[in-house]
C-alpha positions in Angstrom: -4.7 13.2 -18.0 -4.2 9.4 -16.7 -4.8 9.1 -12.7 -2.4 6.8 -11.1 -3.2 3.8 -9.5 -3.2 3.0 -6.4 -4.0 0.1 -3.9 -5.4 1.1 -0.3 -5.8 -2.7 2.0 -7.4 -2.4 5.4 -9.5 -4.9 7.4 -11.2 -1.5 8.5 -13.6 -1.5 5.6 -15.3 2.0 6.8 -11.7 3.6 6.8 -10.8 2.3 3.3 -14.0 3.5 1.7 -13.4 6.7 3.2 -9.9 6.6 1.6 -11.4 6.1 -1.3 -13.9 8.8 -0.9 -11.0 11.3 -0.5 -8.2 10.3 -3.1 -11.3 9.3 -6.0 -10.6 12.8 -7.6 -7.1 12.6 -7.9 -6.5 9.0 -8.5 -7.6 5.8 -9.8 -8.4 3.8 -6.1 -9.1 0.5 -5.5 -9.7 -1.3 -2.0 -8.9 -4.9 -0.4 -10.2 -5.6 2.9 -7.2 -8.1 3.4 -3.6 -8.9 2.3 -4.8 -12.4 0.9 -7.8 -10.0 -1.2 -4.7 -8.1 -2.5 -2.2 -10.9 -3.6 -5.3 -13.0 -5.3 -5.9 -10.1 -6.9 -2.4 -9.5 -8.2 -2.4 -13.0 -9.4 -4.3 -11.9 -12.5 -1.2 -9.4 -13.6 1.9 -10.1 -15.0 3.3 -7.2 -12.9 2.1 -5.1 -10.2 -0.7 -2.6 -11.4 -0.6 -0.3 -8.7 2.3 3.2 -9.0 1.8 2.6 -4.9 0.1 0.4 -2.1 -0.9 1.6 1.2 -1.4 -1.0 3.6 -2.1 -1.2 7.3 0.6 -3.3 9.6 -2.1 -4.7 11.7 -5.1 -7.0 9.9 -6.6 -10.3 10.4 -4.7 -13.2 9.1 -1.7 -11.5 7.1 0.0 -8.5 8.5 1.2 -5.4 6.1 5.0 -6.8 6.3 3.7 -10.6 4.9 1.9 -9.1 2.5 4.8 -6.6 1.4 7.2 -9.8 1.4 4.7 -12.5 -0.7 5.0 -9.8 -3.0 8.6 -9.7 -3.4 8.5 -13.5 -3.3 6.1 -12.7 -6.8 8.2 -10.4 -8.4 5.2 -7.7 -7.9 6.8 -5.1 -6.2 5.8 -1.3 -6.3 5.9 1.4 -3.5 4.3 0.8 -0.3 3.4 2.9 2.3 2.7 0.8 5.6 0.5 2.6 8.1 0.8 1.7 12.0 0.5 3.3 15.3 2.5 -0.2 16.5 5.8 -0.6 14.2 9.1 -0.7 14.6 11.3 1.0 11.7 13.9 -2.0 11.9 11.3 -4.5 10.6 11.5 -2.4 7.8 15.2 -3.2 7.3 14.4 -6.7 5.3 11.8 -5.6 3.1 14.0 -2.5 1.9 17.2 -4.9 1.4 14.7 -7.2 -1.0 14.1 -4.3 -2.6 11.0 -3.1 -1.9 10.2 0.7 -1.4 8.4 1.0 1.6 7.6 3.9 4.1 5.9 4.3 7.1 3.6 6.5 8.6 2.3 6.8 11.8 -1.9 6.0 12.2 -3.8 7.6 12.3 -2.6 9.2 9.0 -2.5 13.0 8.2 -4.2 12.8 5.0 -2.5 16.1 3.6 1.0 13.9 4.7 -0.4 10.9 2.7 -1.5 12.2 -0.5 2.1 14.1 -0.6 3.6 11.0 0.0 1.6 8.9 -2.5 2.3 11.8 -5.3 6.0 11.8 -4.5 6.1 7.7 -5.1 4.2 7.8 -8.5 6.1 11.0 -9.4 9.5 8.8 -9.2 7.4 5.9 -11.2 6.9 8.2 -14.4 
């Protein structure tokens, strides 16, 4: 059986490796260490590749919410799931009216929570 794809992009390098380290079995992971690693990326795709993205609201130079909307701007939507300890729901609101799927979750992330949530998203793909 075909794993689905996913996207983890954290400036935390340790905490996306061990993301990776934990969802390997069940799905195909790769890891960006920022927003811009993730859209150049993209760039080599017609469409997005990934069934979902989980990014991190807080990084370096792009934040999860630029990263969500350059996306749009590219046409290479797919779910996200934006992690934060620091977000409000209402800056959502935009992202979800341009038609992107996104939900949050609260950092530090449950990981039984996450890996429901990531195989409800690509459930609703197939």
């Amino acid at each position: 059986m075909e794993k689905y794809r996913i996207a983890f992009v954290d400036d935390e390098r340790d905490l996306i490796e061990g993301y990776r380290e934990l969802f390997q079995d069940s799905f195909e992971v790769e890891t960006f260490a920022s927003g811009a690693e993730y859209l150049n990326h993209l760039n080599k795709f017609e469409k997005n590749p990934y069934q979902v993205t989980i990014t991190d609201y807080r990084m370096g130079e792009m934040n999860g919410i630029e990263m969500i909307q350059k996306t749009i701007q590219a046409k290479k939507v797919c779910p996200y799931i934006l992690m934060s300890g620091h977000i409000e729901k209402q800056m959502l609101e935009g992202l979800q009216s341009a038609g992107a799927l996104v939900q949050l979750i609260e950092k530090p992330a449950d990981i039984i929570e996450l890996e429901n949530l990531i195989q409800k998203f690509c459930a609703q793909k197939t």
